[in-house]
Backbone atoms as SQL, in Angstrom:
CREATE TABLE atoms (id INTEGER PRIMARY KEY, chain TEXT, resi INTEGER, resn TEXT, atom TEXT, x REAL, y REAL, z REAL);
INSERT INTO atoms VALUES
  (1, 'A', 1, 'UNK', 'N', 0.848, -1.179, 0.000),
  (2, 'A', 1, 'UNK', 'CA', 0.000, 0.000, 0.000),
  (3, 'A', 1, 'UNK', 'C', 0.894, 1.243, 0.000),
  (4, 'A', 2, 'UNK', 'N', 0.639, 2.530, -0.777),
  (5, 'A', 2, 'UNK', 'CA', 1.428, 3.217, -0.956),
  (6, 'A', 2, 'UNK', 'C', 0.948, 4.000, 0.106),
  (7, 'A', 3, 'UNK', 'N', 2.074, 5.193, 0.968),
  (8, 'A', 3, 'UNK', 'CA', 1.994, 6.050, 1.581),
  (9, 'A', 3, 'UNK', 'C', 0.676, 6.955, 1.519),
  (10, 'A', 4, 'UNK', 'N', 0.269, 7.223, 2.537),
  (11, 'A', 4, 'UNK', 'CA', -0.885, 8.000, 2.218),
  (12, 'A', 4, 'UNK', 'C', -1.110, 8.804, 3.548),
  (13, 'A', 5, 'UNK', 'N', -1.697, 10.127, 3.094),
  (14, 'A', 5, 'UNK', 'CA', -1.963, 11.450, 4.476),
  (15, 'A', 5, 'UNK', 'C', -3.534, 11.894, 4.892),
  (16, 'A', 6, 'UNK', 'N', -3.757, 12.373, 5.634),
  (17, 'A', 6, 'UNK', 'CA', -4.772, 12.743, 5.872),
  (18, 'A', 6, 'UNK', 'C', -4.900, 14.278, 5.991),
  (19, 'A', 7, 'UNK', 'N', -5.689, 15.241, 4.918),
  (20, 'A', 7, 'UNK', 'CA', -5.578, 16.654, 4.398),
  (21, 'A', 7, 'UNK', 'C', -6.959, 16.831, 5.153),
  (22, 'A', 8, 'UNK', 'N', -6.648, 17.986, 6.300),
  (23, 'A', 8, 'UNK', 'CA', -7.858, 18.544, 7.251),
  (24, 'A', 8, 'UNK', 'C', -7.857, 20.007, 6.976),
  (25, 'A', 9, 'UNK', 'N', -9.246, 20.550, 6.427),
  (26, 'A', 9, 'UNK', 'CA', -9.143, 22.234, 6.268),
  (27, 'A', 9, 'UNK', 'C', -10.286, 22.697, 6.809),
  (28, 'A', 10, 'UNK', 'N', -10.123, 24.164, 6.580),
  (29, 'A', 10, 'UNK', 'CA', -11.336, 24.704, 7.531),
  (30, 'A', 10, 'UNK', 'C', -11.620, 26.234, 6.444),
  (31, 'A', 11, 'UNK', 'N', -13.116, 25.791, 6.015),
  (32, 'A', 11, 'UNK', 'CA', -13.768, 27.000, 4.938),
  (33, 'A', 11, 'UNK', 'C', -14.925, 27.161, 5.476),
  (34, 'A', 12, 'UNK', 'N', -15.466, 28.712, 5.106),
  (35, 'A', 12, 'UNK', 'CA', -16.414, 29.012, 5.192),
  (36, 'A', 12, 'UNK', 'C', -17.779, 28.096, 4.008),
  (37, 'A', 13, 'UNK', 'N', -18.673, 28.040, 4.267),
  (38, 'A', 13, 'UNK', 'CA', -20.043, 27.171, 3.537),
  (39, 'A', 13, 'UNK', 'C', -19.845, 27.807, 2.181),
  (40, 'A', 14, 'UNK', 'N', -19.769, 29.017, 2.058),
  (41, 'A', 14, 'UNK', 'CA', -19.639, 29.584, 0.036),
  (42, 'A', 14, 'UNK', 'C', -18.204, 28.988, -0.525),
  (43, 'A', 15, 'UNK', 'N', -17.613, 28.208, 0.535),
  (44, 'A', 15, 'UNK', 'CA', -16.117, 27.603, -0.216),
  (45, 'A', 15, 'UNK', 'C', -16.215, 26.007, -0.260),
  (46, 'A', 16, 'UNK', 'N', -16.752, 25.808, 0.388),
  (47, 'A', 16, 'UNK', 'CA', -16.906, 24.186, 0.982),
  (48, 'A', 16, 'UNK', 'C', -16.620, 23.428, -0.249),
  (49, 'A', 17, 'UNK', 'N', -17.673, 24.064, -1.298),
  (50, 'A', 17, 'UNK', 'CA', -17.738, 22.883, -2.554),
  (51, 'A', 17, 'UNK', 'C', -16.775, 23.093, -4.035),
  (52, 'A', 18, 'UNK', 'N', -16.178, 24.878, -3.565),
  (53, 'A', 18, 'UNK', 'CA', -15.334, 24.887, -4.460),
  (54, 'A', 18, 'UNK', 'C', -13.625, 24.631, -4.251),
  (55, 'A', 19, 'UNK', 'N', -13.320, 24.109, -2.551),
  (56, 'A', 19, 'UNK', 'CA', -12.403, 23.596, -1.746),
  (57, 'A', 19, 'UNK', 'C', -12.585, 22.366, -2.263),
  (58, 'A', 20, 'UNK', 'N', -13.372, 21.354, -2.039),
  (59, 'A', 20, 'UNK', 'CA', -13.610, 19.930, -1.775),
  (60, 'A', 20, 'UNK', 'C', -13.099, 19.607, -3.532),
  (61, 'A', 21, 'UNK', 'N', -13.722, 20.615, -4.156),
  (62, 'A', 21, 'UNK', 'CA', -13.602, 20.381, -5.923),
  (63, 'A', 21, 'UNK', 'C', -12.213, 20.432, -6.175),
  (64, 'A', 22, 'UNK', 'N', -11.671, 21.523, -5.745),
  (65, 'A', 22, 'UNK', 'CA', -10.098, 21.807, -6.283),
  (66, 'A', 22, 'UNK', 'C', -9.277, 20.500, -5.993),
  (67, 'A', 23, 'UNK', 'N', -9.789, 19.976, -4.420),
  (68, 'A', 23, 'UNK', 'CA', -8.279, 19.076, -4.244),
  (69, 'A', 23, 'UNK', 'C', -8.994, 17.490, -5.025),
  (70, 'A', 24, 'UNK', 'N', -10.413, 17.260, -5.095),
  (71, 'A', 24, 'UNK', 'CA', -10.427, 16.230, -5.541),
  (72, 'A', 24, 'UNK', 'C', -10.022, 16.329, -7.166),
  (73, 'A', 25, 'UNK', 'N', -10.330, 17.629, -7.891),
  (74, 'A', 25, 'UNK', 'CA', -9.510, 17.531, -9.527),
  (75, 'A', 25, 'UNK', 'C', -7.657, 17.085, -9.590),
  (76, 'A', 26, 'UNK', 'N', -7.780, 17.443, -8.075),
  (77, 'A', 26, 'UNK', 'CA', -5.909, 17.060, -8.169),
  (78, 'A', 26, 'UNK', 'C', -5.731, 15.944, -7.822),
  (79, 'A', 27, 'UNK', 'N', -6.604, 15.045, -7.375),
  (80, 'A', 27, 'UNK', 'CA', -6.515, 13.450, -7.279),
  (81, 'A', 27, 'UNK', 'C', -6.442, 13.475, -5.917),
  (82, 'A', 28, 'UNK', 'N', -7.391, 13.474, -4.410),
  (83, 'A', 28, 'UNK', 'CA', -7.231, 13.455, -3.294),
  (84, 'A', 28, 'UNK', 'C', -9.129, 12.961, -3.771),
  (85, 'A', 29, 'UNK', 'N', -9.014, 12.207, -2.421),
  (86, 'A', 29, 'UNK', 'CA', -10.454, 11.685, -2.379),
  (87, 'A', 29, 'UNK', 'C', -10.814, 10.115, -2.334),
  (88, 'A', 30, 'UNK', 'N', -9.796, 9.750, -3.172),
  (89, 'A', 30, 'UNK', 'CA', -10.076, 8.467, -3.780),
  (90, 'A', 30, 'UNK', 'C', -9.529, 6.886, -2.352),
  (91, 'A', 31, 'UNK', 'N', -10.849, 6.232, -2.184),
  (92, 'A', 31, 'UNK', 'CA', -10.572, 5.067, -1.280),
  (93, 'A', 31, 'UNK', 'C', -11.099, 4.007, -1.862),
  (94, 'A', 32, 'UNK', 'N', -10.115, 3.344, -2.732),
  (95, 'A', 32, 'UNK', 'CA', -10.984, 2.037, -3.498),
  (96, 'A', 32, 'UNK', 'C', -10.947, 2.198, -4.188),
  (97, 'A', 33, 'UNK', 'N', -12.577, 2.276, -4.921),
  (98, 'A', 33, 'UNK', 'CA', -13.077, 2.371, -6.079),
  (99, 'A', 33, 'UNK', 'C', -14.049, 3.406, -5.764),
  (100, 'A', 34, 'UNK', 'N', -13.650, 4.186, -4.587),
  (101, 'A', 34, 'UNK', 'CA', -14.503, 5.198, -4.251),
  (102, 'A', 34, 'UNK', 'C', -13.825, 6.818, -4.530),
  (103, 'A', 35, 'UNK', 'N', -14.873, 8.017, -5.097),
  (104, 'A', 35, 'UNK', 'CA', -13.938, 8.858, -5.414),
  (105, 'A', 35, 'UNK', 'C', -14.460, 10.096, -4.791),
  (106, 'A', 36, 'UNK', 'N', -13.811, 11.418, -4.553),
  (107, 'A', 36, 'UNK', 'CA', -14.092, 12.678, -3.902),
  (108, 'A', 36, 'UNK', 'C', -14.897, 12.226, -2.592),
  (109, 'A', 37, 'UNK', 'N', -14.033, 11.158, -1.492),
  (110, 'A', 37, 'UNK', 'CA', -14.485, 10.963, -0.413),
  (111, 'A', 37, 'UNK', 'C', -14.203, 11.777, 0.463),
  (112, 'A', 38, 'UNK', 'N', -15.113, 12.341, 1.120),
  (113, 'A', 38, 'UNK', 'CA', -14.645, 13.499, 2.061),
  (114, 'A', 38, 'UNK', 'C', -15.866, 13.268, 3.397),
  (115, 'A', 39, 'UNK', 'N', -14.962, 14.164, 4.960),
  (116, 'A', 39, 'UNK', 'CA', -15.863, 13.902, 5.828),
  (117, 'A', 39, 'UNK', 'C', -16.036, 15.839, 6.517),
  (118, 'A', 40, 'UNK', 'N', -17.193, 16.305, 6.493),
  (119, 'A', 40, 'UNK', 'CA', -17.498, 17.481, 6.831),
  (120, 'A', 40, 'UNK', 'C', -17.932, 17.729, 8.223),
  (121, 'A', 41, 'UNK', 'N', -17.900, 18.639, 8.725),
  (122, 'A', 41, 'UNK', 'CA', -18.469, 18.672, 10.234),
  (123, 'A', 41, 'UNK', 'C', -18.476, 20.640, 10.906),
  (124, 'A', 42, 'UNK', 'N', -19.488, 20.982, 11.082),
  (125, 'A', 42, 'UNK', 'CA', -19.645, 22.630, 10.967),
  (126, 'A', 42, 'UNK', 'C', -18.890, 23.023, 12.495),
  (127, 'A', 43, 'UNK', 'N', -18.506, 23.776, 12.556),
  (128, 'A', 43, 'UNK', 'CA', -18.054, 24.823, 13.838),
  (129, 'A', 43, 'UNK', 'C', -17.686, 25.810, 13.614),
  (130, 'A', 44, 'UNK', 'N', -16.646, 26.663, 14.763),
  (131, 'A', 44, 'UNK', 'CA', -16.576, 27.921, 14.627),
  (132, 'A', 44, 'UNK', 'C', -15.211, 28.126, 14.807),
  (133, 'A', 45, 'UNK', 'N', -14.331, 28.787, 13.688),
  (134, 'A', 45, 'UNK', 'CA', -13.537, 29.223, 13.655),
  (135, 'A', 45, 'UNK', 'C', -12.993, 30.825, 13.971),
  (136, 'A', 46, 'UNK', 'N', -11.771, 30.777, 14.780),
  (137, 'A', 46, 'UNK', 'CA', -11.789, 32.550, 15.366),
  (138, 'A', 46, 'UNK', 'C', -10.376, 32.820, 14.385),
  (139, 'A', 47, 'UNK', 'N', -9.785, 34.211, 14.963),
  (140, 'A', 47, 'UNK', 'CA', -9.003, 34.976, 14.388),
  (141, 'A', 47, 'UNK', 'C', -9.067, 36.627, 14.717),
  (142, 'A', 48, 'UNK', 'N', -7.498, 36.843, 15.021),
  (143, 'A', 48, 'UNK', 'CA', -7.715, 38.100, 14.849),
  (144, 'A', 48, 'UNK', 'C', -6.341, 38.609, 13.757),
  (145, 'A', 49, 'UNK', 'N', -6.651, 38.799, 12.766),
  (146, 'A', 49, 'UNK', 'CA', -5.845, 39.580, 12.208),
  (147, 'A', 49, 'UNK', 'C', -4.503, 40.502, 12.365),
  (148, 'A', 50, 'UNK', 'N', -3.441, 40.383, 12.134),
  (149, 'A', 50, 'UNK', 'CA', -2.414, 41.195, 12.447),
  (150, 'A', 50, 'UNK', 'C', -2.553, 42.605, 11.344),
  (151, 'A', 51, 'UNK', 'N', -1.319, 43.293, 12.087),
  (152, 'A', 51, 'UNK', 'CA', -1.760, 44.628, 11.285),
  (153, 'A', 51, 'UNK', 'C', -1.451, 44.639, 9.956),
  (154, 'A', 52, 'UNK', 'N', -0.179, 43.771, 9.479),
  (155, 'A', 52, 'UNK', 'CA', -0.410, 43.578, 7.849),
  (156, 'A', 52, 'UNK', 'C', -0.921, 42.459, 6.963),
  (157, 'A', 53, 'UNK', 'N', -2.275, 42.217, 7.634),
  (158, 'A', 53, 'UNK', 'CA', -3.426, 41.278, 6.838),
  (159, 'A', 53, 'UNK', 'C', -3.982, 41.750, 6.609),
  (160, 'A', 54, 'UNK', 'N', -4.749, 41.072, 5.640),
  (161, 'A', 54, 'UNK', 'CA', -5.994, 41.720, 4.840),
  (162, 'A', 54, 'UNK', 'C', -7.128, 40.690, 5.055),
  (163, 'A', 55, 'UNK', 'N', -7.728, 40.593, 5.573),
  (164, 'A', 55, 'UNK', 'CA', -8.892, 39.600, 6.361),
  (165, 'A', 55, 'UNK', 'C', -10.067, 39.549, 4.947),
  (166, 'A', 56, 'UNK', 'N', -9.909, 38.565, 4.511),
  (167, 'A', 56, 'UNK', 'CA', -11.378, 38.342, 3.607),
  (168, 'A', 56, 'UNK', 'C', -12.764, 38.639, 4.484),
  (169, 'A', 57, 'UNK', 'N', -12.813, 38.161, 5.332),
  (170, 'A', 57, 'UNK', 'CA', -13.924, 38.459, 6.566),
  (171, 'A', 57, 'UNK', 'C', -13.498, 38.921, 8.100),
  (172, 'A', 58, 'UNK', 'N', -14.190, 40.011, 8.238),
  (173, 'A', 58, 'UNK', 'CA', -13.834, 40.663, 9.669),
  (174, 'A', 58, 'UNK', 'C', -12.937, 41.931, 9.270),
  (175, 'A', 59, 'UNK', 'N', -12.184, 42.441, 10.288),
  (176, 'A', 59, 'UNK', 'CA', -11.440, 43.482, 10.370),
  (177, 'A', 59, 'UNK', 'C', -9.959, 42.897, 10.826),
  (178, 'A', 60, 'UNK', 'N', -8.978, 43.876, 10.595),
  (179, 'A', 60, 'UNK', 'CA', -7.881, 43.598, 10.982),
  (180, 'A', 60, 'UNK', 'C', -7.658, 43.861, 12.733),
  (181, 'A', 61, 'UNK', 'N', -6.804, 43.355, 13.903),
  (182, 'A', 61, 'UNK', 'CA', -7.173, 43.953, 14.653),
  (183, 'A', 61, 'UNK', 'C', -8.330, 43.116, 15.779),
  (184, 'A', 62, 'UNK', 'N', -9.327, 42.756, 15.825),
  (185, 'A', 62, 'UNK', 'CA', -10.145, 42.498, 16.220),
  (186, 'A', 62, 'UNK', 'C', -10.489, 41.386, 15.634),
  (187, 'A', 63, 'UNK', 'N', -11.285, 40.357, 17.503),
  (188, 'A', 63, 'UNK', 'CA', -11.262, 39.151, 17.553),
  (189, 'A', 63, 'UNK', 'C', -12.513, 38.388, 16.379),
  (190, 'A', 64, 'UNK', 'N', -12.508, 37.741, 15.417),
  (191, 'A', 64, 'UNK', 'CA', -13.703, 37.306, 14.600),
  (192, 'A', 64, 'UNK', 'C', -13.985, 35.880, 14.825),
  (193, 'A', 65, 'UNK', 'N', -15.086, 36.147, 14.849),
  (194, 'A', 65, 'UNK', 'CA', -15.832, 34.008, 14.878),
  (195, 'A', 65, 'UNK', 'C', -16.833, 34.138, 13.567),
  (196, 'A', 66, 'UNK', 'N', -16.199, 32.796, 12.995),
  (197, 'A', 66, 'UNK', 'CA', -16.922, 32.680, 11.629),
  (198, 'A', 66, 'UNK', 'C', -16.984, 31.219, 11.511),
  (199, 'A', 67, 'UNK', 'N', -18.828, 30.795, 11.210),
  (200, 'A', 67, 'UNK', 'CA', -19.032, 29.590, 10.933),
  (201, 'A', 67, 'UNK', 'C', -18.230, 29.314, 10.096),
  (202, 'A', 68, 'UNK', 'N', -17.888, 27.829, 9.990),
  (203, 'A', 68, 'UNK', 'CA', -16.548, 27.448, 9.111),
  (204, 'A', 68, 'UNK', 'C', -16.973, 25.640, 9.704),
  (205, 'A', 69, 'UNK', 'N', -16.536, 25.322, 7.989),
  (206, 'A', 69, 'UNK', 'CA', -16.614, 23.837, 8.116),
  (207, 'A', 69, 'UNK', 'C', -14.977, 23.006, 8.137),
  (208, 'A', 70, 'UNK', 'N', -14.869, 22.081, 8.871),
  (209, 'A', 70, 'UNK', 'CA', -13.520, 21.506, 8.623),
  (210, 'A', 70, 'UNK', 'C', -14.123, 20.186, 8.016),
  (211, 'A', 71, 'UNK', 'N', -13.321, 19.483, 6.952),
  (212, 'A', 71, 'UNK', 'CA', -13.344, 18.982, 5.966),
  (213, 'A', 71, 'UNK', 'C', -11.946, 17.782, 6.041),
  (214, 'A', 72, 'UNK', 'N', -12.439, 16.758, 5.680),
  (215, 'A', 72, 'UNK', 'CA', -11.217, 15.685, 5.868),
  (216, 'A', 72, 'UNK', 'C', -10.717, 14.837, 4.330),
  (217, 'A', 73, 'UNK', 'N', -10.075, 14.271, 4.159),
  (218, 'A', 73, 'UNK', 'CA', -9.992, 13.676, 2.930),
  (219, 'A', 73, 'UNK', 'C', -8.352, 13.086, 3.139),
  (220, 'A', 74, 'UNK', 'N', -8.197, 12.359, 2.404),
  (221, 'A', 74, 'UNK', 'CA', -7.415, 11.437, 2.196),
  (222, 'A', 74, 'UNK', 'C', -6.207, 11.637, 0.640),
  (223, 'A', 75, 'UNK', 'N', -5.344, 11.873, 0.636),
  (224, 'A', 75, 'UNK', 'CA', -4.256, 12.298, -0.247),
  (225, 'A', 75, 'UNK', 'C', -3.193, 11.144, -0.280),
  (226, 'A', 76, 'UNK', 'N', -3.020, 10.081, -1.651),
  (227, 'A', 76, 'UNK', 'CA', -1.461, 9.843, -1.427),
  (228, 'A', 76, 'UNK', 'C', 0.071, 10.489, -1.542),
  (229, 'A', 77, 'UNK', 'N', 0.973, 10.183, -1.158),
  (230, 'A', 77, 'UNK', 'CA', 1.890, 11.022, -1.023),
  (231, 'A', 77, 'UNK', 'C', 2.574, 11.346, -2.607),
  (232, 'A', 78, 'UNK', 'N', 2.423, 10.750, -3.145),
  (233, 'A', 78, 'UNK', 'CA', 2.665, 11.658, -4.654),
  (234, 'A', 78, 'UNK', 'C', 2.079, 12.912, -4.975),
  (235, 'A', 79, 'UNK', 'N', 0.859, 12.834, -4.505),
  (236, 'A', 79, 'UNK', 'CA', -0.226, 14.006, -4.598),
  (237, 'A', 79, 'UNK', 'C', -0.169, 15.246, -3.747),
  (238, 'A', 80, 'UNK', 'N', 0.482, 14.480, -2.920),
  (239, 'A', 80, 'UNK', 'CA', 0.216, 15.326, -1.699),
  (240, 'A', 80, 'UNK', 'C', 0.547, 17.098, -2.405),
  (241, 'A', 81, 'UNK', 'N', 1.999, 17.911, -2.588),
  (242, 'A', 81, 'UNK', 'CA', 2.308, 19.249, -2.870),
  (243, 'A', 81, 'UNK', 'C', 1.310, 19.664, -3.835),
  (244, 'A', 82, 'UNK', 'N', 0.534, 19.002, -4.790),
  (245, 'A', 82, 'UNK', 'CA', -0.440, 19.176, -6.131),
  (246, 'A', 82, 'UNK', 'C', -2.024, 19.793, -4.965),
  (247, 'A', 83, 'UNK', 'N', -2.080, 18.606, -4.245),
  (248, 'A', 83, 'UNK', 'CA', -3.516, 19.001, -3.392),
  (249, 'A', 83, 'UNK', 'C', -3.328, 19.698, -2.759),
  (250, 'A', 84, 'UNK', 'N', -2.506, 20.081, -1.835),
  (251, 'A', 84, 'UNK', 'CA', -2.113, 21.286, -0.984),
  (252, 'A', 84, 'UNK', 'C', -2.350, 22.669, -1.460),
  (253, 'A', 85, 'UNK', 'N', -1.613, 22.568, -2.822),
  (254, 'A', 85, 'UNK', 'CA', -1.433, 23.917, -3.680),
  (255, 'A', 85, 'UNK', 'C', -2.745, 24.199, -4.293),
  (256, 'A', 86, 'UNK', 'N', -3.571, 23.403, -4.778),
  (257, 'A', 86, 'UNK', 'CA', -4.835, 23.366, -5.498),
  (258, 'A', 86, 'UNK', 'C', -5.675, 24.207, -4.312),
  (259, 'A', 87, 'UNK', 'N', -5.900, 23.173, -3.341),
  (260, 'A', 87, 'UNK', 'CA', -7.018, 23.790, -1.882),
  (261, 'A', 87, 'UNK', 'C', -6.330, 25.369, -1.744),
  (262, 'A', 88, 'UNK', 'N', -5.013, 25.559, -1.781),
  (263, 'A', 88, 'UNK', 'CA', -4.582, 27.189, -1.494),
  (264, 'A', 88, 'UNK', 'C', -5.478, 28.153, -2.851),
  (265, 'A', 89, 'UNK', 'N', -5.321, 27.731, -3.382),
  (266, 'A', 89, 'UNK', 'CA', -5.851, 28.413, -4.458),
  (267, 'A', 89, 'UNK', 'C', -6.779, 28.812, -4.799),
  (268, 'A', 90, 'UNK', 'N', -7.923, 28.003, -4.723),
  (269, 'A', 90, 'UNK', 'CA', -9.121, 27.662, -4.550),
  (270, 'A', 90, 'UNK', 'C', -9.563, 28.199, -3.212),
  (271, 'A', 91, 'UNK', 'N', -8.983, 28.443, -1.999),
  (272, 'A', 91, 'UNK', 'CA', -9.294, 29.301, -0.835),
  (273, 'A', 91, 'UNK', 'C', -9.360, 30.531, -0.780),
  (274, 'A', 92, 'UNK', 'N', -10.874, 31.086, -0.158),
  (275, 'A', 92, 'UNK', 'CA', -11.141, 31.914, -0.353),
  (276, 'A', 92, 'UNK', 'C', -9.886, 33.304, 1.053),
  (277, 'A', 93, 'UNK', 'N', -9.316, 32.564, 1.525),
  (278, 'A', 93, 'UNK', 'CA', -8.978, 33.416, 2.952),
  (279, 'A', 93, 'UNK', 'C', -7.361, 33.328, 2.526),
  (280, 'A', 94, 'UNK', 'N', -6.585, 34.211, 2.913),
  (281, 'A', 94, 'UNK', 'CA', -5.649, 35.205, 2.411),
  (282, 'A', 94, 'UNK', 'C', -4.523, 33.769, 3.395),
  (283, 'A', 95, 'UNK', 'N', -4.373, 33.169, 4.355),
  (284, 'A', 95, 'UNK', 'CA', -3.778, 32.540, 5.163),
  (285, 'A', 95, 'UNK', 'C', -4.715, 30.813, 5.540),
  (286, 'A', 96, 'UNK', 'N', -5.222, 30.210, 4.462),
  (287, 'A', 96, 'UNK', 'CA', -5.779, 28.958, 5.023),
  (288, 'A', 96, 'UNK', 'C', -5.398, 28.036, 6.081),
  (289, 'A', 97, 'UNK', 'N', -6.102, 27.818, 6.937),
  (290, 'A', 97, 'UNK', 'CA', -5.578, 26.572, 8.169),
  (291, 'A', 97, 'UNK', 'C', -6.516, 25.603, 7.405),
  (292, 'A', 98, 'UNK', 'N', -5.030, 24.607, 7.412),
  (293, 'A', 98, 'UNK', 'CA', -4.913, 23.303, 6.873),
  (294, 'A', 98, 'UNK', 'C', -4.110, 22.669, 7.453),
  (295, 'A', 99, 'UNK', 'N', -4.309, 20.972, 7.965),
  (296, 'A', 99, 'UNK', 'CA', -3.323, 20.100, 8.547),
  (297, 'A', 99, 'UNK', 'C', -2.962, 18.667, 7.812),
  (298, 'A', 100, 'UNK', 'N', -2.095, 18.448, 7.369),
  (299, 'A', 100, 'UNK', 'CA', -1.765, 16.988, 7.117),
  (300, 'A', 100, 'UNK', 'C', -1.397, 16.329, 8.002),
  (301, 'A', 101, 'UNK', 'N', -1.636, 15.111, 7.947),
  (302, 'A', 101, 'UNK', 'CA', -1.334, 14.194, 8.825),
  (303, 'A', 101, 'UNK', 'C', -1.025, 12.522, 7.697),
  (304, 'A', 102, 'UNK', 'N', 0.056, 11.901, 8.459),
  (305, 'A', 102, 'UNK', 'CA', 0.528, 10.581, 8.165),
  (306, 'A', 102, 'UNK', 'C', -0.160, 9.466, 8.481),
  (307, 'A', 103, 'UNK', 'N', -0.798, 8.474, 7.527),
  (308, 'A', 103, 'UNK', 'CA', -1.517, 7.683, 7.929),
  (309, 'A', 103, 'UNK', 'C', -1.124, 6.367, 8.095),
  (310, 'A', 104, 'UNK', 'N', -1.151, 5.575, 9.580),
  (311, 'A', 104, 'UNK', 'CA', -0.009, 4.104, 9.635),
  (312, 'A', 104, 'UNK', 'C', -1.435, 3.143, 9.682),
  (313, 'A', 105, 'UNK', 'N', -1.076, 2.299, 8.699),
  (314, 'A', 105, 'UNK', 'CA', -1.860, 1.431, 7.869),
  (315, 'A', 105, 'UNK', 'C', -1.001, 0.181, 8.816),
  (316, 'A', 106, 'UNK', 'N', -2.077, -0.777, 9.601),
  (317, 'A', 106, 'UNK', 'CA', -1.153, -1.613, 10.205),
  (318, 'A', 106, 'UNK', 'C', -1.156, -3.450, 8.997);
C-alpha cells in the first residue's frame, strides 16, 4: 500500500464545494473504487488579524468568529504538494488553516 496522508481544512459554507472540488480535480479523495471521499463537520472558527493582513472576513485587529466547516480527505503522497497547492488556491482566505497528517496502515 502506498503512503498515504490525511488533508484537514477549515472553509467558510460559500467555499466548501469549491475547496472539496479543487483538491479532488488534483486526485485526493479516492478510497478504493470510491472517489471525492470526504468527511465534513460545521463549527466555529476565530481569528484576529495582524496589522499587515488583509482579512477576507472581519477586520484587521479584532477578535472574529466565523461559521466554518472543517473537511477531511485522504491524499497519497505523490499528490500530496499538487492538493495542498490546489485547496490554497481555490481558498477563499488570504492565510488557510490546513493540517496533514501521516496515515499508519497496520
Amino acid at each position: 500500500m502506498s503512503e498515504r496522508f490525511k488533508l484537514v481544512w477549515f472553509a467558510p459554507e460559500d467555499a466548501l464545494d469549491v475547496t472539496r472540488t479543487a483538491v479532488f480535480e488534483a486526485g485526493a479523495g479516492t478510497i478504493g473504487e470510491y472517489e471525492r471521499c470526504s468527511w465534513c463537520a460545521a463549527g466555529t472558527g476565530t481569528f484576529v488579524g495582524g496589522e499587515g493582513s488583509d482579512p477576507t472576513i472581519g477586520e484587521r485587529g479584532r477578535e472574529e468568529r466565523v461559521p466554518e466547516f472543517r473537511v477531511e480527505t485522504v491524499v497519497s503522497a505523490h499528490l500530496l504538494a499538487d492538493v495542498v497547492a490546489a485547496l490554497r488556491a481555490a481558498h477563499p482566505y488570504e492565510e488557510p488553516a490546513y493540517d496533514v497528517y501521516p496515515l499508519l496502515h497496520a
